[in-house]
VOKEFI-819452 format. One record per residue (C-alpha): residue in three letters; x, y, z. Coordinates in steps of 0.1 Angstrom, whole numbers, padded with zeros to 4 digits, always signed. Each point is the difference from the previous one (the first is absolute). Layout:
<pts>
AlaXYZ...
</pts>
This chain:
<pts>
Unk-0319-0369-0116Unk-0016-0029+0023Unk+0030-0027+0005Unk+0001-0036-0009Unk-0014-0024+0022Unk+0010-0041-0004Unk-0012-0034+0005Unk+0017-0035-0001Unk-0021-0030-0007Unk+0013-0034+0000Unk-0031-0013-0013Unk-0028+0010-0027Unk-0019+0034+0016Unk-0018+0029-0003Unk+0024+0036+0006Unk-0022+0027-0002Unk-0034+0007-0014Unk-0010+0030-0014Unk+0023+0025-0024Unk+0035+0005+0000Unk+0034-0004-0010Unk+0016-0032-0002Unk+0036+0015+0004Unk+0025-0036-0001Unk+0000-0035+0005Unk+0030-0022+0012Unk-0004-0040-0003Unk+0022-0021+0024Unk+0002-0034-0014Unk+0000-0027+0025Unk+0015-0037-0006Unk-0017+0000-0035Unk-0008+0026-0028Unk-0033+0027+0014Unk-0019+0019-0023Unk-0028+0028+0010Unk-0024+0015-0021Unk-0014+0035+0014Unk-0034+0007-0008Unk-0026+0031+0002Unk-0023-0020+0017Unk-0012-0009+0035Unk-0003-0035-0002Unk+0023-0027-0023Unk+0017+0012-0024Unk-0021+0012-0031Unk+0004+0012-0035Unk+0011+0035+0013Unk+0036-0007+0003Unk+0024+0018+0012Unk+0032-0015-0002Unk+0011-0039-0007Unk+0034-0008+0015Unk+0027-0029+0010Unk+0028-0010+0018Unk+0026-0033+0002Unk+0003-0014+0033Unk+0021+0017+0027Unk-0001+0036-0022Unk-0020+0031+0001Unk-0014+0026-0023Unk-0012+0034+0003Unk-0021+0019-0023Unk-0010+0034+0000Unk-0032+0011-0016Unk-0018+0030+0010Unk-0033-0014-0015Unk-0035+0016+0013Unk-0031-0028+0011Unk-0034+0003+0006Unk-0015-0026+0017Unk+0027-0013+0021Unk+0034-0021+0000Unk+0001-0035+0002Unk+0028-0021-0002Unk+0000-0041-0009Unk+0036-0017+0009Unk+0012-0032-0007Unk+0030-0018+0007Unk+0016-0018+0035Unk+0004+0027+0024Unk-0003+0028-0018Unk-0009+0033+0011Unk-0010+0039-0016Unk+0008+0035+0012Unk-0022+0023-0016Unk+0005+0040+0002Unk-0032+0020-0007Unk-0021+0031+0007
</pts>
C-alpha cells in the first residue's frame, strides 16, 4: 500500500494532477470563518466537486474521505488566514 503524502495551502492552489486518492482535509480557520471546496480539476474549482467544507474563526476541522479523482485535486480557500492540509495518494 503506497502511503499518504500531504500538502498545506494557505491560499487557493492546485495539489496534484493526475489520479488518486484524496485521503483528508483539515481547515484551520484564521481570524474569520475559511471555507475550501476540493475539486477534480487542475485549475479553479469546477463542477467536479469533491468536498465543500467550513470552519468558525480560531477552530479546525478534519474530514476523512477516501474518495478516488481523476484529473487532479484542487483546492479554493477563503477566509483571513486560513490554511488546508490535504492527505492523498
Amino acid at each position: 500500500m503506497e502511503a499518504f503524502k500531504y500538502t498545506h495551502l494557505a491560499a487557493s492552489g492546485l495539489i496534484k494532477t493526475g489520479p488518486g486518492i484524496l485521503h483528508s482535509v483539515t481547515i484551520q480557520a484564521g481570524s474569520d470563518a475559511a471555507t475550501v471546496v476540493i475539486a477534480d480539476e487542475v485549475a479553479t474549482a469546477g463542477d467536479t466537486l469533491l468536498m465543500l467544507a467550513a470552519a468558525t474563526a480560531g477552530t479546525s476541522v478534519c474530514a476523512v474521505l477516501d474518495v478516488a479523482f481523476g484529473v487532479g485535486l484542487y483546492a479554493t480557500i477563503t477566509g483571513t488566514d486560513p490554511g488546508i492540509t490535504v492527505s492523498y495518494a
